[in-house]
FIKOLZA-1660 file (N, C-alpha, C; in steps of 0.1 Angstrom, whole numbers, plus 5000, padded with zeros to 4 digits):
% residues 230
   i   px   py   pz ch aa at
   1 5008 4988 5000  A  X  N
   1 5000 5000 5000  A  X CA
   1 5009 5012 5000  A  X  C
   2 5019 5012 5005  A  X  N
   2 5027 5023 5006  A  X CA
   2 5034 5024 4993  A  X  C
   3 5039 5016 4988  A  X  N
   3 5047 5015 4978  A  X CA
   3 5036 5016 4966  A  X  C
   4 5025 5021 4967  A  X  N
   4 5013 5026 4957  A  X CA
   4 5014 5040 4961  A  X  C
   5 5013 5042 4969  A  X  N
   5 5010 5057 4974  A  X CA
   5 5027 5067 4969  A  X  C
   6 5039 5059 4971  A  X  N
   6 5048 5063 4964  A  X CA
   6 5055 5071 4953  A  X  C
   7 5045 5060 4944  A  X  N
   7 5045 5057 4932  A  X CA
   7 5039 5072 4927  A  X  C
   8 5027 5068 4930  A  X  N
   8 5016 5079 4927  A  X CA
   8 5022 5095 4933  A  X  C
   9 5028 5097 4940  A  X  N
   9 5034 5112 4943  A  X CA
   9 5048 5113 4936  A  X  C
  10 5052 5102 4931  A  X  N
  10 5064 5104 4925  A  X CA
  10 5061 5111 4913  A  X  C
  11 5048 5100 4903  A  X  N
  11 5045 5107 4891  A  X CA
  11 5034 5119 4892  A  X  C
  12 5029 5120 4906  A  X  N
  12 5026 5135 4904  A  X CA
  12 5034 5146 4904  A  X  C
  13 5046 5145 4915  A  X  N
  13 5057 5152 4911  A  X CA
  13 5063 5155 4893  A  X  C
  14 5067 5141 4886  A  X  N
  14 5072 5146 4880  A  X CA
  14 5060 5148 4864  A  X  C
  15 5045 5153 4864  A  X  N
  15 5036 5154 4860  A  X CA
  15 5036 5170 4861  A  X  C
  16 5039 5174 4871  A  X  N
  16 5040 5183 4878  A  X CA
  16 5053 5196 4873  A  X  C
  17 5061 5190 4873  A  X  N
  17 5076 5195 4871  A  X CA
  17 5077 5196 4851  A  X  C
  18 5068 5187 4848  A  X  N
  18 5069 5185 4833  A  X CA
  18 5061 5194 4828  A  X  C
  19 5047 5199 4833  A  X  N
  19 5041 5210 4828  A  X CA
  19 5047 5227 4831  A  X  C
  20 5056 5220 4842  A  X  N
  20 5059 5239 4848  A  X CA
  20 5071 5240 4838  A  X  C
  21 5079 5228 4832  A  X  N
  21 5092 5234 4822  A  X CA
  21 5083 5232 4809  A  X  C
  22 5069 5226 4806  A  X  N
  22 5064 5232 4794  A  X CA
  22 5060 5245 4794  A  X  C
  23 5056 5247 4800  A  X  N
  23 5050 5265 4806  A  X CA
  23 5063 5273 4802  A  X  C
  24 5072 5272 4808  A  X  N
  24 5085 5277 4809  A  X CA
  24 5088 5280 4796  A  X  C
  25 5088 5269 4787  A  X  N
  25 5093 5270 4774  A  X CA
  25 5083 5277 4765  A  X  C
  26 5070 5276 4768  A  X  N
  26 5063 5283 4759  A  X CA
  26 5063 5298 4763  A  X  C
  27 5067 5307 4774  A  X  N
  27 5068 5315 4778  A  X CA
  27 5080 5323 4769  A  X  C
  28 5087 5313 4770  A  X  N
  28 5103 5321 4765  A  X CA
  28 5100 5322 4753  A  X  C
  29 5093 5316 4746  A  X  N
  29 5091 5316 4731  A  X CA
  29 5086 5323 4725  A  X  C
  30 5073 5323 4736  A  X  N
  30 5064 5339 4727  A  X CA
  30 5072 5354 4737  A  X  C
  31 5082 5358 4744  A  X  N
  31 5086 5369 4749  A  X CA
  31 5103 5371 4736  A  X  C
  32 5096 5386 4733  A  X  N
  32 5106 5391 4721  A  X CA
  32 5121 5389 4724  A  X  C
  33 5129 5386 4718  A  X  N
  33 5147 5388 4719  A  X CA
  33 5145 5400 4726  A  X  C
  34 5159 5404 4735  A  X  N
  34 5163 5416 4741  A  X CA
  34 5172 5419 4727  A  X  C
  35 5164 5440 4728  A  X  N
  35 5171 5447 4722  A  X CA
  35 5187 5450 4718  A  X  C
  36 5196 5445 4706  A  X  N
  36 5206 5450 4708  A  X CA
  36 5212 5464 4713  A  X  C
  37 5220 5466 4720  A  X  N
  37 5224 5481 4729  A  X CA
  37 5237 5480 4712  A  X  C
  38 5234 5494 4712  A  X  N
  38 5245 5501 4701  A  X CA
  38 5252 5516 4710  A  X  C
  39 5263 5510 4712  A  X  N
  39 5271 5522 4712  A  X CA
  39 5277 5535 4703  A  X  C
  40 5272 5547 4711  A  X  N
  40 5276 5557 4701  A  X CA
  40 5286 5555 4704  A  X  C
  41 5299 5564 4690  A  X  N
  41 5311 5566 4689  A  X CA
  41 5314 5578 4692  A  X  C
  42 5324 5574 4703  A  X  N
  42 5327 5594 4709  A  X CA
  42 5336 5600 4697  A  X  C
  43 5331 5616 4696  A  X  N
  43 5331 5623 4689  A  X CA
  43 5340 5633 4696  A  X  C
  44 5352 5636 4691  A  X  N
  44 5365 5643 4695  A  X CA
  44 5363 5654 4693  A  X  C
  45 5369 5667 4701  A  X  N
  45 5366 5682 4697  A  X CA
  45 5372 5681 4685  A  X  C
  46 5381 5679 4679  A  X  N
  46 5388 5681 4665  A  X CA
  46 5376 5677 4654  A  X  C
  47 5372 5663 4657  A  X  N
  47 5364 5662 4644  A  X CA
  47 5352 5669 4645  A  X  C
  48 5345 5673 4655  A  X  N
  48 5334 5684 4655  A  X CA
  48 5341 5697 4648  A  X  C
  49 5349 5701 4657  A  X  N
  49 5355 5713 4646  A  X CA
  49 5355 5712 4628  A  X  C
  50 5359 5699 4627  A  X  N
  50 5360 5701 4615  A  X CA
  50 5344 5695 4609  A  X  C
  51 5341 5691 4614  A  X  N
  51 5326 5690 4608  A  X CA
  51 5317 5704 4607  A  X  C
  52 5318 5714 4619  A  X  N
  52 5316 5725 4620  A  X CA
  52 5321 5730 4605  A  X  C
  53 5331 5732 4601  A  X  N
  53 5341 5735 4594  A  X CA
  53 5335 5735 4580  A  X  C
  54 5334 5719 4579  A  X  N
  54 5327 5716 4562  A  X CA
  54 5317 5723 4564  A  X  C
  55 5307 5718 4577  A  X  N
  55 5293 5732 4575  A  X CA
  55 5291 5744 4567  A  X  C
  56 5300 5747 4571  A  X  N
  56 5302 5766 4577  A  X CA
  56 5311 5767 4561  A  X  C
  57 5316 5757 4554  A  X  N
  57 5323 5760 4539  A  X CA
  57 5309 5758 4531  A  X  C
  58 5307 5747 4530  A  X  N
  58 5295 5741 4522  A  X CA
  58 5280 5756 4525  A  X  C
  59 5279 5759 4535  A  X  N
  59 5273 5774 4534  A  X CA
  59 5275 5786 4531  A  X  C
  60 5290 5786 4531  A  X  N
  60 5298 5800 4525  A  X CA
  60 5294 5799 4507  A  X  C
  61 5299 5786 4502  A  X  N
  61 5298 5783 4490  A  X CA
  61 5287 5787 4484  A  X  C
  62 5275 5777 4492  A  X  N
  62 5261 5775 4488  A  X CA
  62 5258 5799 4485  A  X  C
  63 5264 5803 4494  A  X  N
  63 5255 5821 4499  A  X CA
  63 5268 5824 4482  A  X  C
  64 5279 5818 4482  A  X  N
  64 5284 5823 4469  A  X CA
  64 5280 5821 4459  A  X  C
  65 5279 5808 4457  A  X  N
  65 5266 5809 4443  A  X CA
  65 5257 5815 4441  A  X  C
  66 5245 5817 4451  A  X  N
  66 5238 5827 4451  A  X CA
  66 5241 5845 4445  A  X  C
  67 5253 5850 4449  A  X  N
  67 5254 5859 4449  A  X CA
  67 5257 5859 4435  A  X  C
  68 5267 5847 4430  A  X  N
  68 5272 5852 4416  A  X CA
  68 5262 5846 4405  A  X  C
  69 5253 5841 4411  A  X  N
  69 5235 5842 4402  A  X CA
  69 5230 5851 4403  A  X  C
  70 5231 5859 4413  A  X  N
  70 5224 5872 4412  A  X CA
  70 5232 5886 4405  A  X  C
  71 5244 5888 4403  A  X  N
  71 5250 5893 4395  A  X CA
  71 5250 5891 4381  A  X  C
  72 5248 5881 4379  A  X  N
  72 5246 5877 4364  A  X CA
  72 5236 5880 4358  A  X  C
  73 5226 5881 4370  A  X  N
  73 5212 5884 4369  A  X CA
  73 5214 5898 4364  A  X  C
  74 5217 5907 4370  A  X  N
  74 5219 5918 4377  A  X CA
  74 5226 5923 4358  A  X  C
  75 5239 5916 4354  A  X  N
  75 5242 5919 4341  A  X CA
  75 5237 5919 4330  A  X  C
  76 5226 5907 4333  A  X  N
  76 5216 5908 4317  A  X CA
  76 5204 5917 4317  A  X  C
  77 5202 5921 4327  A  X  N
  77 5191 5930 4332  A  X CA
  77 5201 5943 4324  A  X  C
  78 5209 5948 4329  A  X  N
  78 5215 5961 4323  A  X CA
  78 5221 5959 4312  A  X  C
  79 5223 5944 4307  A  X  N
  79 5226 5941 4289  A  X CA
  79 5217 5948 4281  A  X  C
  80 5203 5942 4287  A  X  N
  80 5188 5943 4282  A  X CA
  80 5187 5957 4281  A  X  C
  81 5187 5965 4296  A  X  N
  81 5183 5980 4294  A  X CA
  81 5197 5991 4284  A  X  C
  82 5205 5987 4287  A  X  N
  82 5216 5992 4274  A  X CA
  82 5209 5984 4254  A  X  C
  83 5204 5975 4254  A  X  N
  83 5201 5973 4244  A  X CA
  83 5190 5982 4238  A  X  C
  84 5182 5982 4248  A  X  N
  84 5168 5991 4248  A  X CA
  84 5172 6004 4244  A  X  C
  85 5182 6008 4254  A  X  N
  85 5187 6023 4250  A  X CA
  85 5189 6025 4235  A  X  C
  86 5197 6015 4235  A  X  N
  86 5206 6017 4224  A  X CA
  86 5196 6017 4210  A  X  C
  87 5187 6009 4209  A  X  N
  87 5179 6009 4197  A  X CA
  87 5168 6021 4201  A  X  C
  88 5165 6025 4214  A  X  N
  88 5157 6037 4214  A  X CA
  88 5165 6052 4203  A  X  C
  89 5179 6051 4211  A  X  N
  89 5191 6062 4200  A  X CA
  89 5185 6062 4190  A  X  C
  90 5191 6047 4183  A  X  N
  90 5187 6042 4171  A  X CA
  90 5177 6051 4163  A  X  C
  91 5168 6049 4169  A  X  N
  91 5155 6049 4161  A  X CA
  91 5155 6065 4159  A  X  C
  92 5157 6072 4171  A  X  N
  92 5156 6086 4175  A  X CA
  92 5167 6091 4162  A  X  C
  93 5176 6086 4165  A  X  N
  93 5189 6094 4153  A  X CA
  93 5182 6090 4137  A  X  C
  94 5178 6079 4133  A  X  N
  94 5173 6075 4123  A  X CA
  94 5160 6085 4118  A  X  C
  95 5151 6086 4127  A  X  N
  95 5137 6097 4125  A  X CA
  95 5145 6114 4124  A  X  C
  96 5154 6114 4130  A  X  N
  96 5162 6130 4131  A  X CA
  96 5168 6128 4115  A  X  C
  97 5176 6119 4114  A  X  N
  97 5181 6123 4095  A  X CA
  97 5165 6122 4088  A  X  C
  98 5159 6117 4089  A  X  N
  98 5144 6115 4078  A  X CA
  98 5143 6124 4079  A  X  C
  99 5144 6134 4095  A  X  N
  99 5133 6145 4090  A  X CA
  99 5145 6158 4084  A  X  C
 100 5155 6158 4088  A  X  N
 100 5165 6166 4080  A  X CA
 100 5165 6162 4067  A  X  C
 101 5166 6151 4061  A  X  N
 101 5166 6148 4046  A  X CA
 101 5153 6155 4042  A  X  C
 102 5141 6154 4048  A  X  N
 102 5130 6159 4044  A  X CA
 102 5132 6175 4047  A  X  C
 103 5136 6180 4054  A  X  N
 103 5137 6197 4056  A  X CA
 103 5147 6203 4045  A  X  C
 104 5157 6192 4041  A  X  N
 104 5165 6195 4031  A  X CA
 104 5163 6197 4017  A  X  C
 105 5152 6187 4015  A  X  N
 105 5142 6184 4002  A  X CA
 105 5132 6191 4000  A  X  C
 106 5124 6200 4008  A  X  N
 106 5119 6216 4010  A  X CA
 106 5124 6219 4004  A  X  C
 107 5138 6228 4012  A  X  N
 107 5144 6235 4012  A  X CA
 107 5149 6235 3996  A  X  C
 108 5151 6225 3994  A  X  N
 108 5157 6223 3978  A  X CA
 108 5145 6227 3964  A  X  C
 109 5139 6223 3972  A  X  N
 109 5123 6224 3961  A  X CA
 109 5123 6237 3962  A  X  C
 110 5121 6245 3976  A  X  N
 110 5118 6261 3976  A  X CA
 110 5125 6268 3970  A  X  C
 111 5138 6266 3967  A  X  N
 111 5149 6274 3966  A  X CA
 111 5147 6271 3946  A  X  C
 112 5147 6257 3940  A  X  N
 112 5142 6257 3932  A  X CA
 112 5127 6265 3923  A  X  C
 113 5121 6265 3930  A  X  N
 113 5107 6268 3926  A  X CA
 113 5110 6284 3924  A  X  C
 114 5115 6287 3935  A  X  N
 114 5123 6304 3939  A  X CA
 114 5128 6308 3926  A  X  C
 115 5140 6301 3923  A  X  N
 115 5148 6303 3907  A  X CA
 115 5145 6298 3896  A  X  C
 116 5135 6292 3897  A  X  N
 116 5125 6288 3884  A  X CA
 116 5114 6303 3884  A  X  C
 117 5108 6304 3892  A  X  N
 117 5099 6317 3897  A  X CA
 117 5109 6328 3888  A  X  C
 118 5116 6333 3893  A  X  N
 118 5125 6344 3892  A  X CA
 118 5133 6342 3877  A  X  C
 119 5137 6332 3871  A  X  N
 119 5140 6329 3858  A  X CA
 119 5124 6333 3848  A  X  C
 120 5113 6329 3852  A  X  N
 120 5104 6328 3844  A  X CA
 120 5100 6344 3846  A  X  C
 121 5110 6352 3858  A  X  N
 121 5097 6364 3855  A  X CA
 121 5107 6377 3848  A  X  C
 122 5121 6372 3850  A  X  N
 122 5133 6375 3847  A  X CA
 122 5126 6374 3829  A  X  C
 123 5121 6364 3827  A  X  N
 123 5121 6360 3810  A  X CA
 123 5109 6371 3804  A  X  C
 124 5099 6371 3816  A  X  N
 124 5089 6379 3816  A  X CA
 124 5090 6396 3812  A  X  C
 125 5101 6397 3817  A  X  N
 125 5106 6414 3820  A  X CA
 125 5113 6412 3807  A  X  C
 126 5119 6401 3803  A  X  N
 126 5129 6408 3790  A  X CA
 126 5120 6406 3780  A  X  C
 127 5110 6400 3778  A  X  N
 127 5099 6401 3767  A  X CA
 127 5091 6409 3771  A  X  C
 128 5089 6415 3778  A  X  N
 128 5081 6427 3782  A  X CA
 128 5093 6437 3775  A  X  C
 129 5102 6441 3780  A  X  N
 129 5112 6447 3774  A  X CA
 129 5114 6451 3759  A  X  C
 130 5115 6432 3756  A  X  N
 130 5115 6433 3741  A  X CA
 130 5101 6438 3730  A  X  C
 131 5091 6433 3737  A  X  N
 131 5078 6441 3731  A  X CA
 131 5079 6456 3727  A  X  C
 132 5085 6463 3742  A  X  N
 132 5084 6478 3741  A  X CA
 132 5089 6483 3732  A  X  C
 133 5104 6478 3732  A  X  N
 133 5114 6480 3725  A  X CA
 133 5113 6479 3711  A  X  C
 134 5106 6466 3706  A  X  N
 134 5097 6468 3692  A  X CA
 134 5086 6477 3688  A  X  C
 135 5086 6481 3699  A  X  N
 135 5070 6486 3696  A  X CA
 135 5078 6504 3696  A  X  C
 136 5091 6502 3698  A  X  N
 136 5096 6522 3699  A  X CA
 136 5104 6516 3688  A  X  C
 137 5107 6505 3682  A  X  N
 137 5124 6503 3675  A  X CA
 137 5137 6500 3677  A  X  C
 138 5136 6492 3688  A  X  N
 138 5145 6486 3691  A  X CA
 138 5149 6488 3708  A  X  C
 139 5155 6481 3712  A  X  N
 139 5158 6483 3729  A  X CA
 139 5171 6493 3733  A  X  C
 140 5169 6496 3741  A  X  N
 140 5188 6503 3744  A  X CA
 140 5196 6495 3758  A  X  C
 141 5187 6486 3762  A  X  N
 141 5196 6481 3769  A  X CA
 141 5190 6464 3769  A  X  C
 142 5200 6454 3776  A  X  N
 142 5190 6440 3776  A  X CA
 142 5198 6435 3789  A  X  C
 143 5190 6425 3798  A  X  N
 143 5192 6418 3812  A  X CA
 143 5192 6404 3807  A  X  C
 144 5209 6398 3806  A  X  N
 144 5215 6390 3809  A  X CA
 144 5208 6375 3814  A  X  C
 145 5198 6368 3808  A  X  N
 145 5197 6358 3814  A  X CA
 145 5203 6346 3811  A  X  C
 146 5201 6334 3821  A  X  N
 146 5209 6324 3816  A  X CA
 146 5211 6316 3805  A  X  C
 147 5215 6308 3802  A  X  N
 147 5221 6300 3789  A  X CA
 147 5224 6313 3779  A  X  C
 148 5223 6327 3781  A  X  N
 148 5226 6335 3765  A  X CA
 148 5243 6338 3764  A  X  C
 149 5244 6342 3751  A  X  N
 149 5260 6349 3750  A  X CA
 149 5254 6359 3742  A  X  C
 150 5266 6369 3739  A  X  N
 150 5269 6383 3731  A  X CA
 150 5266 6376 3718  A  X  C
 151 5268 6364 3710  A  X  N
 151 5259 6358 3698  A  X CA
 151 5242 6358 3697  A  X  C
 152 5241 6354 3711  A  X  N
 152 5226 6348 3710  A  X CA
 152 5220 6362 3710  A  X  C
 153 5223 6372 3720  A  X  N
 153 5215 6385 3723  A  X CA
 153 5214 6394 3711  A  X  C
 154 5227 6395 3703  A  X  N
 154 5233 6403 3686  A  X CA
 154 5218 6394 3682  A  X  C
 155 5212 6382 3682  A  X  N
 155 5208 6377 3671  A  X CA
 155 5189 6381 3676  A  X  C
 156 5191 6388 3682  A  X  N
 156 5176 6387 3689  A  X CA
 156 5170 6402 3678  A  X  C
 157 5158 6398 3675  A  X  N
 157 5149 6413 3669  A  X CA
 157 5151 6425 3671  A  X  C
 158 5146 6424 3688  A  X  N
 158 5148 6437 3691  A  X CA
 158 5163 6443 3697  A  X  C
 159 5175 6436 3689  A  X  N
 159 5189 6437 3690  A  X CA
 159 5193 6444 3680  A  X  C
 160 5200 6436 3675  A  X  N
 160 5207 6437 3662  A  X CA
 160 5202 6425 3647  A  X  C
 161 5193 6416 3651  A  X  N
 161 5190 6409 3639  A  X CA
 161 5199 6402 3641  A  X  C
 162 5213 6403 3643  A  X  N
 162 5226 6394 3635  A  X CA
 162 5234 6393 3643  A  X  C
 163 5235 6375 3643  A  X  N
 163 5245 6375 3655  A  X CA
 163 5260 6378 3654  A  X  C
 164 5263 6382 3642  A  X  N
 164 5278 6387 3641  A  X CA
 164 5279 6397 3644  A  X  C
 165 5271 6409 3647  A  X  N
 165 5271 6419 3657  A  X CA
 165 5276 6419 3668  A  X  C
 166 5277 6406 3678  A  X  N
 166 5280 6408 3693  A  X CA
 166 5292 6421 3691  A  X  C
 167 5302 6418 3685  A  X  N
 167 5312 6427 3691  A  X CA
 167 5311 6442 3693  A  X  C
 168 5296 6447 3690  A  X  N
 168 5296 6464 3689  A  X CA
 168 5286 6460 3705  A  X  C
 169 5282 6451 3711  A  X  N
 169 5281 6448 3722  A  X CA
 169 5289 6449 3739  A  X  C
 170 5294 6437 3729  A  X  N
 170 5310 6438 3737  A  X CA
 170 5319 6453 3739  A  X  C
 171 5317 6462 3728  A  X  N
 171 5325 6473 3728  A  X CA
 171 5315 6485 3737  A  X  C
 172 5304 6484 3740  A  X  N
 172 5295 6493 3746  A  X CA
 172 5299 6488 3760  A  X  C
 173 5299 6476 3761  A  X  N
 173 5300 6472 3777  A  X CA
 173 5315 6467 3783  A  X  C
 174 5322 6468 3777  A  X  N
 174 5336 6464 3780  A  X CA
 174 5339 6465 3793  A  X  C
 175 5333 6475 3798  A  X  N
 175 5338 6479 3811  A  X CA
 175 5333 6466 3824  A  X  C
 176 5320 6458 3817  A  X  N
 176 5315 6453 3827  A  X CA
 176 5321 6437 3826  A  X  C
 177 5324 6439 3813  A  X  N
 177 5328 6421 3802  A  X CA
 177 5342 6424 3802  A  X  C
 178 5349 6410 3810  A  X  N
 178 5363 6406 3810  A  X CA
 178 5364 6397 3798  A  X  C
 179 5357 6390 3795  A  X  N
 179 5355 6377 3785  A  X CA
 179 5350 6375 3778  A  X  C
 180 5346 6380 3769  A  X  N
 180 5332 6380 3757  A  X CA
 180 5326 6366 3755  A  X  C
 181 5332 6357 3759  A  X  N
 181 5325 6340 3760  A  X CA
 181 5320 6339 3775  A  X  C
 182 5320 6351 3782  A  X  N
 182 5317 6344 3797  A  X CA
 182 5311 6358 3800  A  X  C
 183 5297 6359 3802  A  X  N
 183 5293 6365 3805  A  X CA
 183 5280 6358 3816  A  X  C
 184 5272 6365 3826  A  X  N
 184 5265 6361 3836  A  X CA
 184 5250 6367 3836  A  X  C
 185 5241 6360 3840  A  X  N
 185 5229 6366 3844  A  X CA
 185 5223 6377 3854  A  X  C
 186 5216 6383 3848  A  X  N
 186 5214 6398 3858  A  X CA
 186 5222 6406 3855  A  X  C
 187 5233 6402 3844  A  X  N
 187 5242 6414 3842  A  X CA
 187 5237 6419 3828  A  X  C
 188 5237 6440 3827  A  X  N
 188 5230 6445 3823  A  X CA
 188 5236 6454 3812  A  X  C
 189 5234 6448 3799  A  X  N
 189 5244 6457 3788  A  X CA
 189 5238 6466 3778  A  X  C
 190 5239 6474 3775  A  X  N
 190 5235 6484 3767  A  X CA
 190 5236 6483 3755  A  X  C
 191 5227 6489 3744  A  X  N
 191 5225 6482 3730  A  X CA
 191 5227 6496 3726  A  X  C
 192 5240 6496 3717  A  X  N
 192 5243 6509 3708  A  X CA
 192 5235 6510 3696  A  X  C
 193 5228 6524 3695  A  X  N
 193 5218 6524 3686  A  X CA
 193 5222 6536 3671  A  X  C
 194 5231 6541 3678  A  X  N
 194 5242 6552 3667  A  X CA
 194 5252 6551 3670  A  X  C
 195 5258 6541 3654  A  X  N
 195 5271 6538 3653  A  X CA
 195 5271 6540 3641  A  X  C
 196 5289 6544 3638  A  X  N
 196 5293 6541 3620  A  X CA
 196 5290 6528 3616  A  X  C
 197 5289 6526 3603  A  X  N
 197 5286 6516 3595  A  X CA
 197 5297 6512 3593  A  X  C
 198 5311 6515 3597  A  X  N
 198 5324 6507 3594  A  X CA
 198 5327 6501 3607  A  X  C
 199 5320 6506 3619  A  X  N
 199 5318 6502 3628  A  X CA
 199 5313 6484 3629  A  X  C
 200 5305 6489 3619  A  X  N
 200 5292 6470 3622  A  X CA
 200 5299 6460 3610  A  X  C
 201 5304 6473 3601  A  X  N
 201 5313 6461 3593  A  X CA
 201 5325 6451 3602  A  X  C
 202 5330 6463 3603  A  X  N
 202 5344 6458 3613  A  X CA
 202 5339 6443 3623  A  X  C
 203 5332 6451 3633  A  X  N
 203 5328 6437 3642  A  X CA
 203 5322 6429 3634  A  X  C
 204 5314 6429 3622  A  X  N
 204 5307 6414 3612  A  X CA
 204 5319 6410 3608  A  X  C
 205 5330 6415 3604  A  X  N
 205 5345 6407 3601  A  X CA
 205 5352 6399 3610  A  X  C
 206 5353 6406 3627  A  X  N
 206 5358 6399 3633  A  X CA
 206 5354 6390 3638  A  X  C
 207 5341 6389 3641  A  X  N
 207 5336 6382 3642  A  X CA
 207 5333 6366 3637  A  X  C
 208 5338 6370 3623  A  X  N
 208 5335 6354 3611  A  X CA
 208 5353 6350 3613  A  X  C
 209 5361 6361 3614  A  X  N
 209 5375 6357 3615  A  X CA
 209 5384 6358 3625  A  X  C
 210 5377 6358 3639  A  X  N
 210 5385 6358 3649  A  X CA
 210 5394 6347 3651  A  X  C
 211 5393 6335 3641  A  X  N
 211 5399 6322 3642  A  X CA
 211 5402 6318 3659  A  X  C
 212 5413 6307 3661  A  X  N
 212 5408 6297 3670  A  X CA
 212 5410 6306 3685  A  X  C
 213 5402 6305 3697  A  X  N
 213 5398 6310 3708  A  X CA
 213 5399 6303 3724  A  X  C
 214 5402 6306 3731  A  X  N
 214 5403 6298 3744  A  X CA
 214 5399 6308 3754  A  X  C
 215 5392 6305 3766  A  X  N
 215 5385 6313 3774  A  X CA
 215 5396 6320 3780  A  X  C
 216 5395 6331 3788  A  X  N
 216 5404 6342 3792  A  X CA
 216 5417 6347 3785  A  X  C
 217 5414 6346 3770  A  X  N
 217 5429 6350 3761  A  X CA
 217 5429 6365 3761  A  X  C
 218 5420 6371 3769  A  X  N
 218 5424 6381 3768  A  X CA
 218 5416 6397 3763  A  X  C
 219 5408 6408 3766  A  X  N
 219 5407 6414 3754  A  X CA
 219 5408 6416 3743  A  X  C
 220 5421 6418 3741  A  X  N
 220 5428 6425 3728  A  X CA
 220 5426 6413 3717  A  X  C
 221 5425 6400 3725  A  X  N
 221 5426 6387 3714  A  X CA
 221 5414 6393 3704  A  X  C
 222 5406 6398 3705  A  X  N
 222 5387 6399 3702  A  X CA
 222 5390 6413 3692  A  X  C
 223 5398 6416 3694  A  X  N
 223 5400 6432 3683  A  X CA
 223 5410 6424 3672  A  X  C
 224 5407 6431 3657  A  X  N
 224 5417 6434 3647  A  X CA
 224 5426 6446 3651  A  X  C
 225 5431 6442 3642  A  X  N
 225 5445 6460 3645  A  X CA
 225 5433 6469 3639  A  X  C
 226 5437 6481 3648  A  X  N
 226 5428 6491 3644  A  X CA
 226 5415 6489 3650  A  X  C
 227 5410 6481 3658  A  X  N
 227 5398 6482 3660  A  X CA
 227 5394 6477 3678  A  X  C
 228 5399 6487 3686  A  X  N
 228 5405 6483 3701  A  X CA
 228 5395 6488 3705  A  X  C
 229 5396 6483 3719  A  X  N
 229 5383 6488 3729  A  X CA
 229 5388 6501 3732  A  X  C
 230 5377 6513 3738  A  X  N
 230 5384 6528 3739  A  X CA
 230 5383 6526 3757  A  X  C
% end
């Protein structure tokens, strides 16, 4: 009986002992690993310094870029406003010659229109002139207009009829005429209306035989012997 009762507390004991290390083990199994511990690495004043260091470069750098973007900025902005200027000039000096070429081209036309005016009234007076002068017998004096010579004026109606006449022209006005081929407009010569008839011969002679001529040869070139300016 004893050795029953033994028995039985033995394997309650170890019934007993068998559930508390299954417990045991199911316990440990579901409870997480312990965290690994990580040690920081001490950090020396030197290498702080110099981490400081790279900082404080890497931000100098970074504020330099900035600035030399904004300078550049700052360049094309006053590229731009010098360009602007510059074609504003432009334009301004370009409209200043138009309108001078145009004030010049007025000016050209007036001054024209002026000496066309003044030729046509200049032509007016000497045909007014010459009317009179037909209408009494001839003129006593005639005003020099352009394109004429001492031939063309000799050859006129109320002249002489004949342009081999000039030289009793030339001999009336000598004082005003250096050059009998170069005479000017507005200039005002007198028409001899009593003269000898050896007189109109003479100049119709020298006239046809003055032979060969060049401008400024002179008075005297324009006279025969015997037939001088007085």
């Amino acid at each position: 009986m004893k050795n029953i009762t033994f028995k039985s507390l033995v394997i309650f004991c170890s019934a007993v002992l068998l559930s508390a290390l299954l417990f045991s083990m199911v316990s440990c199994a579901k409870k997480k690993p312990p965290e690994s511990i990580v040690q920081k690495p001490v950090v020396s004043a030197e290498d702080e310094a110099r981490k400081k260091a790279e900082v404080e470069a890497i931000k100098k750098s970074e504020d330099e870029a900035r600035l030399r973007e904004a300078e550049a900025k700052r360049m094309l902005e006053e590229e731009a406003a010098k360009r602007r200027e510059d074609e504003a000039r432009r334009k301004f000096e370009e409209e200043r010659l138009k309108a001078a070429e145009a004030e010049e081209d007025a000016r050209k036309r007036a001054e024209e229109e002026t000496r066309l005016k003044a030729e046509e009234e200049t032509r007016a007076r000497a045909a007014e002139k010459a009317k009179v002068a037909a209408e009494a017998g001839g003129k006593a004096s005639h005003e020099v207009v352009k394109g004429e010579s001492l031939w063309k004026i000799a050859k006129y109606k109320d002249v002489y009829k004949n342009p081999f006449m000039w030289p009793l022209i030339y001999k009336a006005n000598h004082d005003k005429i250096n050059d009998p081929d170069l005479i000017y407009p507005k200039q005002i010569f007198s028409i001899l209306r009593d003269f000898p008839s050896d007189d109109k011969d003479k100049a119709v002679r020298h006239a046809k035989t003055r032979g060969e001529w060049s401008l400024h040869d002179g008075p005297e070139k324009y006279w025969e012997p015997g037939y001088k300016k007085k």
